[in-house]
N, CA, C and O of each residue as an XYZ file, in Angstrom:
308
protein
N     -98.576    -97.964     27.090
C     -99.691    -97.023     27.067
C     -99.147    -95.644     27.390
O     -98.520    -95.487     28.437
N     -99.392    -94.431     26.380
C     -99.143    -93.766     27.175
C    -100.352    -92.586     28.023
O    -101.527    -92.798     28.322
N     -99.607    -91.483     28.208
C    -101.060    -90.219     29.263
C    -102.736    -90.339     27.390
O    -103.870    -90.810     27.478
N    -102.257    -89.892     26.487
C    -103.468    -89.814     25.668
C    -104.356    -91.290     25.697
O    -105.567    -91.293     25.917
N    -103.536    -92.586     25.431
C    -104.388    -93.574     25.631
C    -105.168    -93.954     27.121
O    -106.190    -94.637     27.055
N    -104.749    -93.574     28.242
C    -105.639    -93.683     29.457
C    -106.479    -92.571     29.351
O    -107.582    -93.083     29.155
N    -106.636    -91.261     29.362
C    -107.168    -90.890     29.104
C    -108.584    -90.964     27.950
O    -109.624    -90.424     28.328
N    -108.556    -91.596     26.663
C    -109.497    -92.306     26.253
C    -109.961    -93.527     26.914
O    -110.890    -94.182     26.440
N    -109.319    -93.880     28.053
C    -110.296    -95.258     28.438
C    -110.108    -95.476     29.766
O    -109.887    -96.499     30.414
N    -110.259    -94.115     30.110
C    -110.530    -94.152     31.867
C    -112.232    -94.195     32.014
O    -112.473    -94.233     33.221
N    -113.041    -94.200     31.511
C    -114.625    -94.245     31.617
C    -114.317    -95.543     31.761
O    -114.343    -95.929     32.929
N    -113.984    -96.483     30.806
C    -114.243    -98.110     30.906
C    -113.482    -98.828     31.825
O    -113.842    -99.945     32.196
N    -112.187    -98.151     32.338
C    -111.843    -98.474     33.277
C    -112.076    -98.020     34.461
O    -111.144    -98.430     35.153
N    -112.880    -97.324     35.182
C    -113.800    -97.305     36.087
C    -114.773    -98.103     36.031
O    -115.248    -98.717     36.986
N    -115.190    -98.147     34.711
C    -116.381    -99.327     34.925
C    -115.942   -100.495     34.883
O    -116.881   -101.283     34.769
N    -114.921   -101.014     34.922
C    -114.206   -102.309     35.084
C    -114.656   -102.999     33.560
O    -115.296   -104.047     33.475
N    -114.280   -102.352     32.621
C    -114.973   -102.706     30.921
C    -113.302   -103.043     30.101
O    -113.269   -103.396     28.922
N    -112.563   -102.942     30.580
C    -111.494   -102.828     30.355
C    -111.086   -104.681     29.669
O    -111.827   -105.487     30.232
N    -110.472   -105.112     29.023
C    -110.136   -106.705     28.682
C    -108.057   -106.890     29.635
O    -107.090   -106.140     29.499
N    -108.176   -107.963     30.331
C    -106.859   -107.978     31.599
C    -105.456   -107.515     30.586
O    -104.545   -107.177     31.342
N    -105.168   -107.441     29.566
C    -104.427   -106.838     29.196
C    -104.473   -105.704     29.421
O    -103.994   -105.187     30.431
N    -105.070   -105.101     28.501
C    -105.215   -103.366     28.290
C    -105.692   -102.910     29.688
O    -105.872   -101.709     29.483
N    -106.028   -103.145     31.074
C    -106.080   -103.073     31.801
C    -105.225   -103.270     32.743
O    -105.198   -102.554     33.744
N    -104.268   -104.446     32.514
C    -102.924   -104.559     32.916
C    -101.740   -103.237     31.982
O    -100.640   -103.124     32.523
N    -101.887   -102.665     31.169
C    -101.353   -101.479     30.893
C    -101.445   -100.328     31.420
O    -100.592    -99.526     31.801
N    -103.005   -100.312     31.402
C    -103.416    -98.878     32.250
C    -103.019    -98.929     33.811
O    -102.837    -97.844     34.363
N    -102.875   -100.088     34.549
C    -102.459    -99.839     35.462
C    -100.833    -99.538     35.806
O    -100.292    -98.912     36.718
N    -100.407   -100.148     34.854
C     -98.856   -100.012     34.646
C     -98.372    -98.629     34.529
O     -97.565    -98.025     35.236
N     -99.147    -98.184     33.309
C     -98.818    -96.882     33.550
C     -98.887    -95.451     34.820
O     -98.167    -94.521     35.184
N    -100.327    -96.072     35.156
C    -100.484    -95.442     36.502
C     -99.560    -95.688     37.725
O     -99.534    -94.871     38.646
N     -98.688    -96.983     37.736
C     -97.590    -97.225     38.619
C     -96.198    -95.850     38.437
O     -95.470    -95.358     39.300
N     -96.296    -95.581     36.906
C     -95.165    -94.860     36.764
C     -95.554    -92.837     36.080
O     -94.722    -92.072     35.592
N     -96.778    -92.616     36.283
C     -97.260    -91.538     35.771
C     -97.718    -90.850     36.930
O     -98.916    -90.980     37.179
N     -97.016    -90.130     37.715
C     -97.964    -89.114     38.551
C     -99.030    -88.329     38.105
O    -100.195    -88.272     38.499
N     -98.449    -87.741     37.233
C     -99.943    -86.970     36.666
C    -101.317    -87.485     36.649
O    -102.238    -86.989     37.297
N    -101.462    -89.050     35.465
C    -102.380    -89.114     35.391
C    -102.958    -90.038     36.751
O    -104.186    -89.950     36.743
N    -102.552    -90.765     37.741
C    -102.523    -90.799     38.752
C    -104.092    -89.525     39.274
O    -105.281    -89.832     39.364
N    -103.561    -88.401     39.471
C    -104.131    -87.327     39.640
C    -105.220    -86.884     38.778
O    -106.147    -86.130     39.076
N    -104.965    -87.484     37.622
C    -106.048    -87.123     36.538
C    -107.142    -88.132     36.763
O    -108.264    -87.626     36.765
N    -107.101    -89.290     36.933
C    -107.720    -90.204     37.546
C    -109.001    -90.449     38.674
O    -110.166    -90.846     38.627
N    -107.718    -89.798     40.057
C    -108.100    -89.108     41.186
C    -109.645    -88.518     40.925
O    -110.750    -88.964     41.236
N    -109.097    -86.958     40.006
C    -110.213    -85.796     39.579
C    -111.438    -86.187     39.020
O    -112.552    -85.741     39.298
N    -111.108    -87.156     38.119
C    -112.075    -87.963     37.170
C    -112.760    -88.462     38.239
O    -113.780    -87.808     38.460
N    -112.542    -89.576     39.150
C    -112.932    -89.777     40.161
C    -114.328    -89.331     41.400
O    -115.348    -89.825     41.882
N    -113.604    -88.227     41.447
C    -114.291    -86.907     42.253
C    -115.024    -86.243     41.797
O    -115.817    -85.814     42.635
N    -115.258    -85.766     40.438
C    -116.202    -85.699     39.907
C    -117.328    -86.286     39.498
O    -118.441    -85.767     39.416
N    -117.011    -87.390     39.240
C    -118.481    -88.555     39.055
C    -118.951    -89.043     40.316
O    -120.002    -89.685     40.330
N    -118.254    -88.809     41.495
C    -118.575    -88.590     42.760
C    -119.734    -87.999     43.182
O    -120.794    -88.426     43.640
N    -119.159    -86.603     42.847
C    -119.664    -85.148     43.240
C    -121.215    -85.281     41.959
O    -122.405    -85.049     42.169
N    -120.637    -85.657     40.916
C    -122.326    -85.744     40.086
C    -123.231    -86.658     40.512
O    -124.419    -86.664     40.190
N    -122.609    -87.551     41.342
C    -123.633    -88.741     41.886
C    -124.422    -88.561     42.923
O    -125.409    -89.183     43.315
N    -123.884    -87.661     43.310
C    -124.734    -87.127     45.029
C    -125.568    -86.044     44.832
O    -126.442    -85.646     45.602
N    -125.106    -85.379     43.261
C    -125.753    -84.366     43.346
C    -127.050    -85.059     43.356
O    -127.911    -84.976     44.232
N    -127.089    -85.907     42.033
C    -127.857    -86.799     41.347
C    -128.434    -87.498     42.663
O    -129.505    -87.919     42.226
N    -128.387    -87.863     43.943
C    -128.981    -88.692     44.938
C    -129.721    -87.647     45.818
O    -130.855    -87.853     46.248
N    -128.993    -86.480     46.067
C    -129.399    -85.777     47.245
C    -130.462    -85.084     46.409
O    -131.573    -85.320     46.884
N    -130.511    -84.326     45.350
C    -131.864    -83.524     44.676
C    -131.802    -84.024     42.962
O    -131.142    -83.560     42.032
N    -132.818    -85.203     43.015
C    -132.722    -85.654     41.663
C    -133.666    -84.644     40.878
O    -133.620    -84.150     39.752
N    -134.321    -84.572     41.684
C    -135.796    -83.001     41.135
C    -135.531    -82.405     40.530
O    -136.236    -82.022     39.597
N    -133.845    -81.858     40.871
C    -133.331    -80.922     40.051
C    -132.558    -80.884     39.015
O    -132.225    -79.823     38.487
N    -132.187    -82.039     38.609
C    -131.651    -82.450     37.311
C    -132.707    -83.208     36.488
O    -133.385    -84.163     36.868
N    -132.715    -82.692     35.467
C    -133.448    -83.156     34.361
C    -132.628    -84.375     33.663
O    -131.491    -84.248     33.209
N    -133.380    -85.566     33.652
C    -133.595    -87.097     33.031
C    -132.284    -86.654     31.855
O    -131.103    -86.994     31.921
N    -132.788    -86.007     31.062
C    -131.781    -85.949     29.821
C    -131.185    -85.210     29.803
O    -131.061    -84.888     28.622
N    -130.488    -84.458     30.552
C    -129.512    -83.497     30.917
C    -128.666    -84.012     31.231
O    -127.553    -83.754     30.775
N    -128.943    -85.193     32.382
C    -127.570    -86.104     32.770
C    -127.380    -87.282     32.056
O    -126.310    -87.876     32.181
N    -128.601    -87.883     31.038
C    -127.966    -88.638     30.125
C    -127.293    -88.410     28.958
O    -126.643    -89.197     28.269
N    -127.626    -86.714     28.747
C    -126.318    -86.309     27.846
C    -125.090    -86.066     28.775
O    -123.968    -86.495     28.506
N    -125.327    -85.499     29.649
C    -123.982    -85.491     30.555
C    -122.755    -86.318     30.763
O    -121.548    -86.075     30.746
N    -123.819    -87.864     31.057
C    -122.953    -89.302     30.898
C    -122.410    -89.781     29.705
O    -121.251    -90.197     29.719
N    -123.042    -89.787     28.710
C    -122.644    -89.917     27.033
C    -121.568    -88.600     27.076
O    -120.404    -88.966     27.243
N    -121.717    -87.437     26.980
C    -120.683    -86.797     27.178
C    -119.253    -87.414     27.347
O    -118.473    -87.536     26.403
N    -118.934    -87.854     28.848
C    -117.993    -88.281     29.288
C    -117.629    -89.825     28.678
O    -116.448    -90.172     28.660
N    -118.437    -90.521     28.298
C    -117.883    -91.872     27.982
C    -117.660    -91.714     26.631
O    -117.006    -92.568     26.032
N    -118.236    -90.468     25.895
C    -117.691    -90.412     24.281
C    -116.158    -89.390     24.159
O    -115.435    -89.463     23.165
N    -115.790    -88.287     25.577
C    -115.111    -87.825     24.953
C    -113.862    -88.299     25.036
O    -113.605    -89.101     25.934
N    -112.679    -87.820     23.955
C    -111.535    -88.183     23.676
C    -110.654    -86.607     24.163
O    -109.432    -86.521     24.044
């Protein structure tokens, strides 16, 4: 695997959508890739940081703002 293929399938591998191969790759690579390691991390922290926004004042995000938001991220390449 290399940095472009985790990158297309770090959404499903957060969501644990991944099949134990191709999941046994992505982690492989993450054993030997600092970067995306870090890219990961960020990815991470951000769906974090949108989740709380999303918990602490849902009032203020509009329904379909963050379901384009989420489609966003799980479609882009």
């Amino acid at each position: 695997m290399d940095c472009q293929d985790l990158v297309e399938l770090i959404t499903a591998y957060l969501d644990d959508a991944l099949d134990e191969p191709t999941r046994r790759r992505f982690d492989e690579h993450l054993a030997e890739c600092d970067p995306c390691v870090a890219y990961v991390e960020q990815f991470k922290t951000t769906v974090g940081s949108l989740a709380s926004l999303h918990t602490d004042a849902p009032q203020q995000l509009n329904p379909d703002f963050t379901l384009r938001l989420l489609s966003a991220f799980r479609d882009w390449k």
